[in-house]
N, C-alpha and C positions, 0 to 999 in steps of 0.2 A: 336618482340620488348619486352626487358625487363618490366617486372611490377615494380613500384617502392616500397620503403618500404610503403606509405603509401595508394598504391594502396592494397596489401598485409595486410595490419593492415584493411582497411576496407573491403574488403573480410572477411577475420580470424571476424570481431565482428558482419558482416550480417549474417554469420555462426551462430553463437553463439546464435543471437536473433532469429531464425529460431529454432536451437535444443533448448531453452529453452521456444518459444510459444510451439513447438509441447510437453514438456514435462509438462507443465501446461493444456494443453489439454489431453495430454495422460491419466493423473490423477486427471482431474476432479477437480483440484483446481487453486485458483489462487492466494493465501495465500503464501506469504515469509515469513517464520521465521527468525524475526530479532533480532539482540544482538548487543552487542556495538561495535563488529568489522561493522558491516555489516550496520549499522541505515543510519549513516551519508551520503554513499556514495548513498542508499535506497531515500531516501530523494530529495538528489542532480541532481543524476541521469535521475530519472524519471519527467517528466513535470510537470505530478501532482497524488502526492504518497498519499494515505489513508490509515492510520495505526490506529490499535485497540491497545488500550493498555489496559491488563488483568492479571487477575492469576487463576492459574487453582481451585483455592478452594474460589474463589470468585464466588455465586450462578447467581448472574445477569450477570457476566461474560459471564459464560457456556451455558446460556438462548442467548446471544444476539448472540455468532459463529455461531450458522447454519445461522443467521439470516445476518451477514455481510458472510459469504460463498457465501449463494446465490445472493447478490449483490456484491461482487465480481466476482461469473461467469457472470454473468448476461453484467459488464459494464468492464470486462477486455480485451474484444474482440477488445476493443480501444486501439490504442498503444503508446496513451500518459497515460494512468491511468496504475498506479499498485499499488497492495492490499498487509501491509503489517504487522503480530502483531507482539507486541513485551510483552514478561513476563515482567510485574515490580518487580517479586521477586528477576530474575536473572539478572536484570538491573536496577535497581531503579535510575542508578544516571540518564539514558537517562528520565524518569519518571520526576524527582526534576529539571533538568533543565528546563522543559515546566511548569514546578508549575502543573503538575496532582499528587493532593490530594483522587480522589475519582474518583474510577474503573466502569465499562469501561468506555473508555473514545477513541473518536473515532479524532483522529487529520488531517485535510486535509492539505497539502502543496503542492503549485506551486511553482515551481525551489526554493525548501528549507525551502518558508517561508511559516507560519503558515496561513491560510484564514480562517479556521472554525476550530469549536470542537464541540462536538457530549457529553456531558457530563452524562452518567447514561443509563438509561434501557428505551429506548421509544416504540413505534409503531412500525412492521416493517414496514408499509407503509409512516410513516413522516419518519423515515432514509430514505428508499428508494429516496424519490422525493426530500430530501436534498442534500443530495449527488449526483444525475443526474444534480438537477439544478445545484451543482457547478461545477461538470464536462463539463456540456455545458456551462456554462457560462466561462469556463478557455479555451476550447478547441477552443470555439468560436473565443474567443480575442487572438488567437493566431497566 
């Protein structure tokens, strides 16, 4: 019996999420770089997306990456969460449309919408237990 097109379409994208966990495993991260092509669908796509917004010559910036890395490997093993930053120098408008004034700045969204922000340089331990509890608490109610 023939496959249909969209027996064929869901194959082809279980493919896809299969080669793209193994290649976020492969390399040890779980960090999308995203830009204005790519934010929107980032966002949409994913259940519930956590995105850092930064720049590279921003000092508390560079201090907080390793620090969202390992809470990103740590809770992407989940395949409703994905981890994802984006520069505000080479995107400022995606930056101005959330009204983020002042770097890093950590924005969580469930299908799209905004639930929390993470504004500045904290703990690694209060990120960490913020972001779990909203992870459980979005994955729970779902």
């Amino acid at each position: 019996m023939a496959e249909t097109q969209l027996q064929v379409v869901k194959r082809l994208e279980d493919l896809i999420t299969k080669i793209v966990d193994h290649i976020e495993k492969t390399y040890r991260t779980a960090l999308i770089q995203l830009d204005s092509n790519s934010f929107d669908n980032f966002i949409k796509n994913a259940p519930i997306a956590i995105v850092l917004f930064a720049a590279h010559w921003c000092k508390p910036c560079t201090a907080l990456l390793p620090i969202y890395e390992k809470i990103a490997l740590r809770l992407s093993n989940r395949r409703d969460v994905r981890f994802g930053i984006i520069d505000v120098d080479r995107d400022p408008a995606i930056a101005d449309r959330y009204g983020i004034n002042d770097i890093p700045a950590i924005l969580v969204y469930v299908h799209g919408n905004v639930v929390d922000a993470i504004i500045g340089l904290h703990k690694v331990d209060d990120i960490e237990k913020r972001l779990e509890k909203i992870v459980n608490t979005y994955s729970e109610s779902r």
